[in-house]
C-alpha positions, 0 to 999 in steps of 0.5 A: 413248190410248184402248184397245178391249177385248172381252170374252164375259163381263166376266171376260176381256178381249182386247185389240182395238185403240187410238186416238191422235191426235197432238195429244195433248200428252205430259203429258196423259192421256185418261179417261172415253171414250164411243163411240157413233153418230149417223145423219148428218141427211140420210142413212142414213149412221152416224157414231161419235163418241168423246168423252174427257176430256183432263186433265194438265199440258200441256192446253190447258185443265185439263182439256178434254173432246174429240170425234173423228167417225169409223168404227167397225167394232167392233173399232177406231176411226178418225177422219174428221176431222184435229183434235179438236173441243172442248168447254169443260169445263162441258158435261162437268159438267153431264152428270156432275151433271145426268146428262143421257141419252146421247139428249140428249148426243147431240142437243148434238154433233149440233147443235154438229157442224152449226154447225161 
């Protein structure tokens, strides 16, 4: 489960909203999210895509990362899409370890969202 926070100073936080798919096996936890946008190619429409990283016991893969497309309003988020998509875990490490920009990451997913 990923939990939405606000806050007007990074001292206090309130708690806005959660999301939880239901694939989401009992033994697993999410970590390392990252939200952010993408114009859809052709048109003036804004989608947001959350990615997490999905480890434990029960994970498909140990660990997977994971990437719902959907709408954010800024308080919440909501997927447009029944499943989660995947990545194998090596396109994780090699943002980690090459530290490739949010601009370049995002250009992968759009490439990866056309194909499939």
């Amino acid at each position: 489960m990923i939990n939405f926070y606000s806050s007007p100073d990074c001292i206090h936080w309130e708690y806005m909203s959660n999301f939880k798919k239901r694939e989401q096996a009992n033994n697993t936890f999410w970590e390392y999210p990252e939200l952010f946008p993408l114009t859809v190619k052709g048109s003036n429409e804004t989608k947001w895509v959350l990615l997490v990283n999905e480890s434990g016991a029960d994970a498909e893969y140990a660990p997977t990362a994971k990437y719902f497309i959907g709408d954010f309003d800024g308080q919440s988020f909501k997927a447009t899409q029944l499943d989660a998509k995947k990545f194998s875990y090596c396109w994780i490490m090699v943002k980690i370890f090459m530290q490739i920009s949010l601009a370049a990451m995002n250009q992968i997913i759009e490439e990866l969202l056309l194909v499939g």
